[in-house]
C-alpha positions, 0 to 999 in steps of 0.5 A: 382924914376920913372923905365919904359920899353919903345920903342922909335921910335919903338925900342926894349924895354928898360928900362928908368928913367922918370925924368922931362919930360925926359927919360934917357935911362939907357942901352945908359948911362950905357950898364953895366947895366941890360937890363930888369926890373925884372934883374934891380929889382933882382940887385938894391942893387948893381946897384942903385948908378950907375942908380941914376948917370946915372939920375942926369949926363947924357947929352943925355936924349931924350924927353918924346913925342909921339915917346915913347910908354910905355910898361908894366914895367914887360913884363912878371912877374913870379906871379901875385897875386891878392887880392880881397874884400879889401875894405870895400865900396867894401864889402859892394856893394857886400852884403856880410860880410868883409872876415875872411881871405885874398881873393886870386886870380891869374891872368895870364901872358897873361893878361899883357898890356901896360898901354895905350894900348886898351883893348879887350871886348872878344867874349865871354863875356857880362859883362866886368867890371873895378877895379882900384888898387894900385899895388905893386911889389916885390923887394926881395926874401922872405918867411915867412916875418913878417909884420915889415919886410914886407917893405923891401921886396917892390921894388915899386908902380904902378897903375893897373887896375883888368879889370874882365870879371864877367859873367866868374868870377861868374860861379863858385867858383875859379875867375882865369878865369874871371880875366885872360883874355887876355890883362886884367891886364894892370899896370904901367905907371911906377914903382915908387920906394919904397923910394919915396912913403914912406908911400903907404897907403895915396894915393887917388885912381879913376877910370874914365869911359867916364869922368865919376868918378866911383870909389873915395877912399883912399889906407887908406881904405885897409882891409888889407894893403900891408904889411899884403899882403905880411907877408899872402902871403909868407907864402904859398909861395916864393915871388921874385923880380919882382913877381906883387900884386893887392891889392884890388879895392874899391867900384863903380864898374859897377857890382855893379851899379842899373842896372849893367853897363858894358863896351862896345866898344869905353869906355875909362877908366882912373885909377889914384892913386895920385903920381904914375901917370895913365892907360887911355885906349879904350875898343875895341871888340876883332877881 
């Protein structure tokens, strides 16, 4: 099942199914239900009958056309976690040895953008860089979760792009910073539910600039895989439902590319992830 947060018509956000070409709007088929994605995620034990019901008998879906605007599913998650140095042809185009332990970073909630909403190139920055990421979220509350366990704890998959202002990352050793600037986390377009993905670690992963492939993997290629994310990080801390994780971006970054090659004004960006669909937006300056 595909869960989005959309405005129709220019209406207020609301959460839908996408299904087929249609989106069924749950809050009209059903105004019991939880009008927003993270009450939706903390209650799907008890709700997810009635909205798969709601999908398979209701009459007045509305067509997926240009009045939908796709908001990020997660308007403003309690955490966002980042993984960093995670795959190895990443590793290896940094020049430095595959890490000991788990590389963990935040990202702030300002950072949150609709998946085909432009993205700003700040003021103050030379060197704004993409990074395509299988992006997963959590569905239940957990602490210490054993990696067997880890499973259970993931409510869904989307795509996610860990857009990186490097001159700011690299200035010093912390890299919240250069990973928080304002409309750069971008995720979505949807959160495909666990059950449907099965297996997350199979999904071929590009990133796409100006028609130009620059990044071509594989979620198999993780260092660490999604589970081991979740069994590392709840160690240190309480995960819950709606909590969204970066899991890591592979090799072919414009850091990494001789000379470096940045993003400038009017770039577009296109991240993909086979069967959880994509993020396409324009760079623009920040005003």
């Amino acid at each position: 099942m595909k869960l989005a947060t959309v405005s129709i018509r220019g209406g207020a956000p609301e959460i839908v199914v996408v299904d087929d070409g249609r989106l069924v709007r749950l809050q009209t088929a059903h105004p019991g239900l939880p009008s927003t994605m993270i009450e939706l995620i903390s209650g799907w034990d008890v709700v997810q009958h009635t909205v798969r019901h709601a999908v398979s008998q209701s009459a007045d879906a509305v067509r997926l056309d240009d009045s939908v605007r796709f908001l990020a599913p997660i308007e403003r998650p309690g955490k966002i976690m980042a993984m960093g140095l995670n795959y190895a042809d990443h590793v290896a185009e940094a020049g430095i040895e595959a890490p000991k332990h788990q590389v963990w970073f935040c990202k702030q909630p300002n950072t949150v953008n609709p998946p085909y909403a432009p993205i700003q190139i700040p003021k103050t920055s030379a060197s704004v860089d993409y990074e395509v990421e299988l992006v997963f979220v959590i569905g239940r509350l957990g602490r210490h979760i054993a990696k067997s366990e880890a499973p259970g704890y993931v409510f869904g998959y989307c795509v996610g792009n860990d857009v990186t202002a490097r001159d700011w990352q690299m200035r010093t050793p912390q890299w919240v910073l250069g990973k928080s600037f304002d409309t750069h986390g971008p995720f979505g377009p949807w959160i495909t539910t666990a059950d449907e993905v099965g297996n997350p670690h199979r999904l071929g992963i590009r990133s796409i600039v100006n028609d130009e492939v620059r990044q071509a993997s594989n979620t198999r290629e993780l260092i660490f895989d999604v589970f081991d994310q979740i069994e590392y990080l709840s160690q240190a801390m309480t995960l819950e439902p709606g909590d969204v994780v970066f899991s890591g971006t592979p090799g072919g970054i414009g850091a990494a590319m001789k000379p470096p090659v940045f993003l400038k004004a009017g770039d577009r960006v296109r991240c993909e992830i086979d069967e959880l669909g994509a993020l396409d937006a324009v760079f623009e300056a920040e005003a």
